[in-house]
N, C-alpha and C positions, 0 to 999 in steps of 0.2 A: 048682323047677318048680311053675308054680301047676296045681291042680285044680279052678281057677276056669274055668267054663263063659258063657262072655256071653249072655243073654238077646237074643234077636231082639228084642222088644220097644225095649230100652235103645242097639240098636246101631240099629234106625230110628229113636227119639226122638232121639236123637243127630247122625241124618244128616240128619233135617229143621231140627234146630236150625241147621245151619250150611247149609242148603239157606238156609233163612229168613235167615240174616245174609247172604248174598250177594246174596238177590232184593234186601229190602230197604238194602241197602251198609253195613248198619252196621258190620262187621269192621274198617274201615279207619279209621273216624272221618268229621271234615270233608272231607280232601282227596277220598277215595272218592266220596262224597256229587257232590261238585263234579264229578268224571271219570262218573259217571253222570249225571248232566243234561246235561253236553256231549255225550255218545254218545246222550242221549235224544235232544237237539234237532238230532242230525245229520240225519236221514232229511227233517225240514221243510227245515233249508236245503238239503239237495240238490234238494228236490222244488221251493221257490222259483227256486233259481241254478238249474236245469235248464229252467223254463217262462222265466223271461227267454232265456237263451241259443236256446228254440226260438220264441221270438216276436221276437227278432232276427234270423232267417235268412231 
């Protein structure tokens, strides 16, 4: 059994680092990368295909 104590410091430095690989997608590589710009540019084409759809009614 360790008598090793974690420093609060080292367990947020830590949890930010993988906060930060997530916001920015690096964890995953290219593919990540790729599934985050699709899920960025969902909400523009909703908002496009939704104003055609209400300017057709």
């Amino acid at each position: 059994m360790s008598n090793k104590v974690s420093k609060p410091e080292d367990a947020m430095s830590k949890m930010l680092i993988i906060l930060a690989d997530f916001h920015f997608g690096i964890f995953g590589g290219l593919p990540t990368r790729i599934l985050y710009m699709l899920i960025g540019l969902m909400p523009t084409v909703l908002l496009i295909t939704g104003m055609i759809t209400w300017q057709r009614r």
